[in-house]
N, C-alpha and C positions, 0 to 999 in steps of 0.2 A: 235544806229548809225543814224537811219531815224530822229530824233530830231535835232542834231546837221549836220548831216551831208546830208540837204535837198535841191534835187535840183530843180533848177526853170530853165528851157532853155524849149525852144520849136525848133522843127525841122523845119528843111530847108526846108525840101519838104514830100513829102508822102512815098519816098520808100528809104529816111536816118530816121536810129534811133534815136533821142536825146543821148541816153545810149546804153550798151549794158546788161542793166541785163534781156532781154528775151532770151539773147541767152546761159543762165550762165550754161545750160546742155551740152553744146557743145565741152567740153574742148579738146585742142591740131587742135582745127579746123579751117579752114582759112577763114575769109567771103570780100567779094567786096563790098564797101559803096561808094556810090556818092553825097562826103560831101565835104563844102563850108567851107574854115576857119570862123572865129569867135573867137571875145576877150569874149566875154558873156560866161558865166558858169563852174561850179564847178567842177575841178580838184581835185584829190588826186593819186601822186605817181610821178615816173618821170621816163621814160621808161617804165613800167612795170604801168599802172593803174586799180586801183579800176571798175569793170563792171558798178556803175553808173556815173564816170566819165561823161563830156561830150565830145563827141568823135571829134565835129569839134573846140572847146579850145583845147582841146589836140591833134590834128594834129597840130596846130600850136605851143603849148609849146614841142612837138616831134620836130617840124622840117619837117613836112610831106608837110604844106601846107602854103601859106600866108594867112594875111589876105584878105577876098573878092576872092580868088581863088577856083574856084573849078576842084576837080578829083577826081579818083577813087582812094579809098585808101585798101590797104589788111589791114585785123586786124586781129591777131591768139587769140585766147580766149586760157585763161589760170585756171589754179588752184586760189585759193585763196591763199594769203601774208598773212606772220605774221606782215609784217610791209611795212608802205609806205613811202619815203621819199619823201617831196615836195621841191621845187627849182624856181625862176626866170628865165623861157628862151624864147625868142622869144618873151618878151611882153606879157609874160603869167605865171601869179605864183601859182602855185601847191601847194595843201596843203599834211601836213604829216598827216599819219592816223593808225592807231595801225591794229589788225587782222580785213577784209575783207573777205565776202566770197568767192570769183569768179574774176579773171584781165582780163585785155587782153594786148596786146602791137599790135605797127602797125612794118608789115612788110617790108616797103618799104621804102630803106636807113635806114637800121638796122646799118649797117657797120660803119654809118656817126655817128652814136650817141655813148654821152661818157655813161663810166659806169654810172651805177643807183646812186652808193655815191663813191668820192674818194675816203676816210677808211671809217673804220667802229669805228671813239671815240664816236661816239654816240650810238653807240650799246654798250657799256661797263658795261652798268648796266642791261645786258641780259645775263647772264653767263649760259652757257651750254645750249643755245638753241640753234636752230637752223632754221639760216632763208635764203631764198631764194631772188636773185638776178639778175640782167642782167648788164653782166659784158663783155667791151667790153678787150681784150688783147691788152696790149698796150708795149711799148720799153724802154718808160720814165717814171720817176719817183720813189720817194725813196722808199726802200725796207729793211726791217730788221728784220730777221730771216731765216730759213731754214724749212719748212715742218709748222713749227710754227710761225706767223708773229704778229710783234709789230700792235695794232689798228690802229695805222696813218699813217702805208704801204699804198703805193698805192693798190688799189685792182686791178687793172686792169694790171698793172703789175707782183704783188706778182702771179695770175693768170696763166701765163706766165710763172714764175722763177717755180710753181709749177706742168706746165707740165699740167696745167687742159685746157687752152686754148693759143692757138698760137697765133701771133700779130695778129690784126684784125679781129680774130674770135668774134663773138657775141652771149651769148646765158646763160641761165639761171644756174646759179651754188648754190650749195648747201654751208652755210659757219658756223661753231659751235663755238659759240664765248666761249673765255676762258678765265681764269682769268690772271693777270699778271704773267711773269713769271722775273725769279732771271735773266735769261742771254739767251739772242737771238744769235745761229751762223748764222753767211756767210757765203753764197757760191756762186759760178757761176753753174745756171745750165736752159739749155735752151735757150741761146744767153745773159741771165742777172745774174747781180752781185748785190747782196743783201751785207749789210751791218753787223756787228755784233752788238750787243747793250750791256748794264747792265741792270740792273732792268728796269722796265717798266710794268705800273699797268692794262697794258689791251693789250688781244692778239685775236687773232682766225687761224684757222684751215679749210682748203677745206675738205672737206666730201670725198671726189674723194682720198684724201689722207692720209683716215684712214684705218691702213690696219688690212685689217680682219683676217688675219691669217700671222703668224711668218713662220710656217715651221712645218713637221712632225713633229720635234723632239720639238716645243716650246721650241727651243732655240733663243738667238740672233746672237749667235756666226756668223750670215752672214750678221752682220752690224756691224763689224767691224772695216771695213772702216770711219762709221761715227761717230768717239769719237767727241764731242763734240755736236753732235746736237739732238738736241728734237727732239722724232717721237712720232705717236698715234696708239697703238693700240687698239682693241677691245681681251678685256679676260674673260676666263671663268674661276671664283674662281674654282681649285682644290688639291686634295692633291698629286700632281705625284711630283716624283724625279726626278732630285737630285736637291737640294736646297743648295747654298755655300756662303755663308757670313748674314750679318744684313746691311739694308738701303743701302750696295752696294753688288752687286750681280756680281758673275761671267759670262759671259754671256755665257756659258752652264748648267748653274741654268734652272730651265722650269720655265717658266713666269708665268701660270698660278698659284702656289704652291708660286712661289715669291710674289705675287700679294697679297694674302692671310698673307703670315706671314709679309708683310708690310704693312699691315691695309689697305691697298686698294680698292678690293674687299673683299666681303664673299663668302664661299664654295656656289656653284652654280650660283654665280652672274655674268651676263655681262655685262659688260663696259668700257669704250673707257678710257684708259689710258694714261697718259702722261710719257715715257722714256725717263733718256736723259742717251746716251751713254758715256763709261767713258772707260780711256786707262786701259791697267790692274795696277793690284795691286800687291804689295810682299806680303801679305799673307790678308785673309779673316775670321772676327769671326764668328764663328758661335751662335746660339741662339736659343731659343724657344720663340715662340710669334703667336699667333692665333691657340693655334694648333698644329702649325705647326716645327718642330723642324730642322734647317738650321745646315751644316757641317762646321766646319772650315777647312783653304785649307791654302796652300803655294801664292806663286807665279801663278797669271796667266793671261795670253795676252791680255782679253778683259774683261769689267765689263759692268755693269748699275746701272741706281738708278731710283727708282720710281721719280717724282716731283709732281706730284699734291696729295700729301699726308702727313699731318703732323706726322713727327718721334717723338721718346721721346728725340731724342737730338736736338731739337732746343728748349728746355726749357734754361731759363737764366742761365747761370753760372758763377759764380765768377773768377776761373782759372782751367785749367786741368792738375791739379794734379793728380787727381781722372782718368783719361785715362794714365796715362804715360805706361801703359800695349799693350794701342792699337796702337802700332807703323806703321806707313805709311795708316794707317786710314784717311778718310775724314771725318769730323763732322759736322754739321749743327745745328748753334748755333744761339739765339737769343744776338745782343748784341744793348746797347744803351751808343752812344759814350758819354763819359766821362771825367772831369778832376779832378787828384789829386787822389795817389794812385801811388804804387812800380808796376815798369815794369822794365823787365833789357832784353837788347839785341834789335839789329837792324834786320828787318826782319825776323830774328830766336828770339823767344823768350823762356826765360823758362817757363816751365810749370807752374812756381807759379807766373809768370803777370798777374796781372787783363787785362780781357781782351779788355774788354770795354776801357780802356785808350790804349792798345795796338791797337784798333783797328782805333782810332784817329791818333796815332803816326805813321800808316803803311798808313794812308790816306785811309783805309775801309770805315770808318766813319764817321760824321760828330759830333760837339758837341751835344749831345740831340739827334742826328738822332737815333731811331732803324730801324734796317733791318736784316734779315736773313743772315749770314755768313760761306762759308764753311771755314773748320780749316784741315789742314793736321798734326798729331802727328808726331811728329822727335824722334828718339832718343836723348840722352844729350848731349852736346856739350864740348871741353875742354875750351873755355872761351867764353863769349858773348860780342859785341861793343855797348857800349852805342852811343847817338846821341839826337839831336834837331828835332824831325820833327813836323812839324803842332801844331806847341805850346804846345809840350809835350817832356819833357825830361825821355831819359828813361836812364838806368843806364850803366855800364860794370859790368861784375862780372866771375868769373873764373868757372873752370868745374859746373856742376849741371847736375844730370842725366835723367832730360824729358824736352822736348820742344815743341814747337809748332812755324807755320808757316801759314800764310793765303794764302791760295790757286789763289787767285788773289790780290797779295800787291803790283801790282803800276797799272798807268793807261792803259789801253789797248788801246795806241794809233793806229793810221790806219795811212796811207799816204794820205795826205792834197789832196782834190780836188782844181779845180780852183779856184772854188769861194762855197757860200753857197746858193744858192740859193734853190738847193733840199734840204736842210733842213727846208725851209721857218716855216714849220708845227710843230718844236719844238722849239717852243717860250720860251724862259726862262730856257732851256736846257743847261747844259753844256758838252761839244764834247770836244775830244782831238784829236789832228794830231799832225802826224810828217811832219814836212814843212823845207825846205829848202829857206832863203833869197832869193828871188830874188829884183832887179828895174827895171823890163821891166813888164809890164801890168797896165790897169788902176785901181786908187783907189778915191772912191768921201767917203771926212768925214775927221774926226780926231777921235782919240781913238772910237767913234762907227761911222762902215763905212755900206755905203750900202752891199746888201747881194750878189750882181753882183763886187764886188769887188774881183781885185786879192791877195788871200788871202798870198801867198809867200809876195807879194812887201806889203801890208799890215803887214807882221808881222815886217818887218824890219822898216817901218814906223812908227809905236807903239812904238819902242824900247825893243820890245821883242826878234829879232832876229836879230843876224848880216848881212849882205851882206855872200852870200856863207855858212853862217851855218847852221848845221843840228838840231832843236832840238824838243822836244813834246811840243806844247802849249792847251792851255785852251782855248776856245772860249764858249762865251753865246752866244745862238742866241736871238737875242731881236725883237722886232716888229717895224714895219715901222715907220718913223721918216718924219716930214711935212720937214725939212731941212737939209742939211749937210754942215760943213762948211772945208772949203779947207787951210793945213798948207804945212811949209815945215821942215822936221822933219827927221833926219839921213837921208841927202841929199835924200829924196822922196819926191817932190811934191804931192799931192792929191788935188783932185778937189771938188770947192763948189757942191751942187745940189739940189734942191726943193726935193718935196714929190717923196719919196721911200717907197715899201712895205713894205718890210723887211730888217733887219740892224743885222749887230754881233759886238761883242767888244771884241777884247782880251785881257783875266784876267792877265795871267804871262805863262811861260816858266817853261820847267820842264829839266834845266841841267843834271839830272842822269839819263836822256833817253841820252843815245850813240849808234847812228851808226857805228856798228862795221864795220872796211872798211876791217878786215884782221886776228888781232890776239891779245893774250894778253901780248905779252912780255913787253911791258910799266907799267902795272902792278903788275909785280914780287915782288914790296919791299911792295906789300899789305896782306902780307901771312894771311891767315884766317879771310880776310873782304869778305861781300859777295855783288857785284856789281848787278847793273839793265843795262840790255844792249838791244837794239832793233835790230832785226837781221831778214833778210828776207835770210830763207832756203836756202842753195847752194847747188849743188852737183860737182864744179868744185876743190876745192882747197884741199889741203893737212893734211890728219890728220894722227895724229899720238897715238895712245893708243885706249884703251876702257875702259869706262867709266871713268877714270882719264884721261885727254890728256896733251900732253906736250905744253905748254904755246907760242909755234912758231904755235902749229896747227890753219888752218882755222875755227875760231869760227862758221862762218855761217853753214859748210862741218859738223862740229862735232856737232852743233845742231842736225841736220838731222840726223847721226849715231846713236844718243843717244837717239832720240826719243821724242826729245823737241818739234821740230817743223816738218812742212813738206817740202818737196822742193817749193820753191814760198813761204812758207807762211811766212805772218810778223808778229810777236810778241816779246814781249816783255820778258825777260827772268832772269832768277839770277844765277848767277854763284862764287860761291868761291873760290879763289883764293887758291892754295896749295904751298907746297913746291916744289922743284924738288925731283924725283923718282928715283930709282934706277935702273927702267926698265918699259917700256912698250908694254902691250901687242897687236896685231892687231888681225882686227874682220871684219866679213864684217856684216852690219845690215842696214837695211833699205834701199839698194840702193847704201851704203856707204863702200870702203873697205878703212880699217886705218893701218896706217903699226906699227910694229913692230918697237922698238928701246932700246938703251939702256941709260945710265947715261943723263938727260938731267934737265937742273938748276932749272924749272920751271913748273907749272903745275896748271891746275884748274879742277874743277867737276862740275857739273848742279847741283844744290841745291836739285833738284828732289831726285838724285841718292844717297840717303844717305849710300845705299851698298859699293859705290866706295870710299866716305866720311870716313867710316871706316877705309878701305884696306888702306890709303893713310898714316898714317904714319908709315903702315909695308916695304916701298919703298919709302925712305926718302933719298938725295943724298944732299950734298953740291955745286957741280956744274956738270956739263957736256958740251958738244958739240957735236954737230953733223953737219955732212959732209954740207960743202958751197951749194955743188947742190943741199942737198935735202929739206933745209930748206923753209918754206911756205914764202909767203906773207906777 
């Protein structure tokens, strides 16, 4: 380092340092310096610097001092960084510098200075290390994941949403960068609202919130609450019981014993794990594998699954025929989208589709793209609907006895913010909202509009969306534009405008996202197609059955019953359309009591509930009614 990283300053006076490396024994201690700014000498870090820093350039790239001013300044002496990030501030630029022995930072108007880096995409090619920081909590800025965040999270935020520092606290955090994961969840937690994502090639994790122990019992079973999201723990490879399923696990499995027969750890080993929790399962196989030999089980309430571990089912495979055994199973398959080649069925496929073109026609995939996909096994179905989607025809074809389903087969739209600006950082990215037309708010541009645009009167402006309509669009985010130019296009004006930073364009529209305002009865003559609908959880409106409902019921109400969604949440969902029954039964689950009825015309089930799927045409009716007052919405 003293080669390249040599410094030439001299002191202001007798009783200031130039540096601070005689004081590099001192660590966590606080010294008074009576130093002069200065643009002369060499800098490395930014918040957090190198001990031979020079201390009067970096009160002024701090922000401590001007130039030509002098005062006392506090400086706490620190550990040594594995890493220094340099920056432009104050007329002072800092350089970057890899492991140093010894830092310091300055005390005074801590509070005023930003984080050390907004994310961490430059740490990405640091996987599973772990490096230290001064991060200040902040209120603003994008966020996406839960416990585990996407790398171009704010840090200073994500901070915040994970409980490690409150707004405007400042102070040194510990952060384990990790490698991409398949799928980031939201949540609000701590006064913020983080985002959900897809894929994304670079994550990290606060230290503060890897938890070192589950519980006596090394179970999960008391995070149940959080199906869907990534957590970290720390495990000790062992052989303790009970152990219930292969790559998904029930979560009264012991974790450590799972760990092991999932290739994770080895017996005796510790290390920091990636979980991501899963709702239960109708039944779990069992297997031998390290060892270790796992139970098969029924039905049960809550699951997991290792993810930072590769299984033997994300090897390539042609079609899953070869699982038709493992019914309401999740797989983890390698596929690379494809064209040309027999698929039959929309969203339910049979077991003998290639998958790879299946995963183009479900919009998994892209042509040529590989990525990692989960696969949920169905049982057979009595006919399959062919269809057009993303330039793949797939076929109709009558009963077949194994199927399959992708676990995520449409887009997981969100509801449309104002504008994009908090995405500025995903350039070339493609976002989906649900947006609703409006023509009140301003737009500068035509087809790419600045990133301060309102994005409702934007999409109607595009020709993507009507005035007043509800639907999922596509947006790229793209990079700033030196001009915009102003049209007037489905009675929306927009306005010209010079250089902007950032800019988006919307691609198209996605019609088979519907906002359900109430119920399916409009649907009745679709018997055994199966729809994509976008529904935000209710718990006010009227159901009727379990797990089969009758077709007047509250979609939103009976999502929540069934287990689809949760109250508030918004997702996206698939529902097949049945016949009417012969009777239905009521239940109270999740919050939700469904009543009781009998003969009624009409009826659908969650695609999930392939049990109720079954049962459905042992209570098969030609028509029904039921009483004026109690019918829904």
């Amino acid at each position: 380092m003293d080669e390249q990283h040599n410094l030439q300053d001299t002191s202001i006076d007798d009783n200031s340092p130039v540096n601070l490396t005689d004081y590099r024994e001192k660590i966590d201690q606080t010294f008074s310096f009576l130093i002069t700014g200065e643009l002369q000498g060499s800098v490395f870090g930014t918040n957090i610097y190198t001990d031979d820093s020079n201390i009067a350039a970096a009160a002024i790239h701090a922000g401590i001092l001007s130039v030509g001013e002098t005062k006392s300044v506090e400086v706490k002496m620190l550990p040594g960084q594995s890493t220094y990030e340099g920056s432009t501030q104050n007329g002072v630029t800092s350089s970057s510098y890899g492991v140093w022995m010894e830092s310091y930072m300055f005390m005074t108007n801590v509070s005023t200075s930003l984080t050390t880096v907004t994310n961490l995409l430059n740490y990405r090619h640091r996987v599973n290390e772990v490096i230290s920081i001064s991060v200040t909590g902040l209120i603003e800025g994008p966020v996406f994941g839960t416990n585990i965040y996407t790398d171009d999270s704010n840090v200073g935020t994500a901070a915040v949403h994970a409980g490690v520092l409150s707004i405007g606290e400042t102070k040194l955090v510990e952060v384990k960068i990790l490698p991409g994961q398949s799928s980031y969840k939201g949540s609000t937690q701590n006064g913020i609202t983080s985002s959900s994502y897809g894929p994304w090639p670079g994550s990290y994790v606060f230290i503060e919130n890897i938890i070192s122990s589950v519980a006596e019992s090394m179970d999960l079973t008391g995070f149940r609450d959080k199906v869907g999201h990534s957590l970290y723990f720390l495990v000790t490879g062992d052989i303790g019981v009970p152990v219930y399923g292969t790559d998904i696990y029930t979560d009264d499995s012991n974790i450590n014993a799972a760990a092991i027969h999932a290739g994770v750890v080895r017996l005796g080993e510790t290390k920091a794990v990636i979980v991501n929790i899963l709702p239960g399962q109708l039944n779990y196989q069992g297997s031998t594998k390290n060892r270790i030999t796992s139970s098969s089980y029924g039905q049960w309430p809550g699951s997991f699954r290792f993810i930072d571990h590769n299984t033997t089912s994300t090897v390539t495979i042609t079609n899953l025929i070869d699982y038709c055994s493992k019914v309401n199973q999740i797989l983890s398959v390698s596929v690379t989208g494809s064209l040309g080649g027999s698929i039959y069925g929309t969203k339910i496929y049979t077991d003998d589709s290639i998958i790879n073109i299946a995963a183009v026609h479900a919009g998994i995939a892209n042509v040529g793209e590989t990525k990692i996909v989960d696969i949920k096994i169905l049982p057979g179905e009595t006919s399959y609907q062919g269809s057009t989607q993303n330039g793949v025809i797939s076929s109709s074809y009558e009963a077949w006895p194994g199927s399959y389903t992708f676990t995520i087969n449409t887009i997981n739209c969100v509801m449309a913010p104002i504008d994009l600006i908090n995405f500025r950082e995903k350039t070339n990215q493609l976002l989906s909202f649900v947006v609703t037309g409006k023509n009140e708010g301003s737009i500068f541009g035509t087809d790419i509009y600045t990133d301060d645009s309102n994005l409702a009167v934007a999409a109607v402006h595009s020709g993507m969306v009507t005035l007043g309509e509800t639907k999922g669009i596509i947006v790229q985010i793209l990079p700033g534009k030196s001009s915009y130019h102003s049209t007037t296009q489905n009675d929306i004006t927009s306005t010209s405008y010079g250089h902007w930073m950032g800019s988006y364009s919307i691609l198209s529209s996605i019609p088979i996202f519907k906002m359900v305002l109430s119920n399916l009865v409009n649907y009745r003559d679709k018997i055994n197609q199966i729809l994509s609908f976008t529904v935000i959880g209710a718990t006010g409106g009227s159901v009727w059955g379990t797990n089969i409902y009758s077709d007047d019921s509250n979609i939103a109400s009976a999502a929540v019953h069934a287990g689809v969604v949760n109250d508030n949440e918004m997702k996206t969902i698939d529902v097949k359309i049945l016949p009417g029954q012969a009777s239905y039964d009521g239940s109270i689950r999740n919050g939700i009591t469904s009543l009781s009825y009998g003969s009624w015309a009409g009826s659908f089930v969650f695609v999930d509930n392939t049990t109720a799927d079954e049962m459905a045409s042992e209570n098969v009716t030609d028509d029904g009614n039921k009483m004026e007052e109690e019918s829904s919405e």
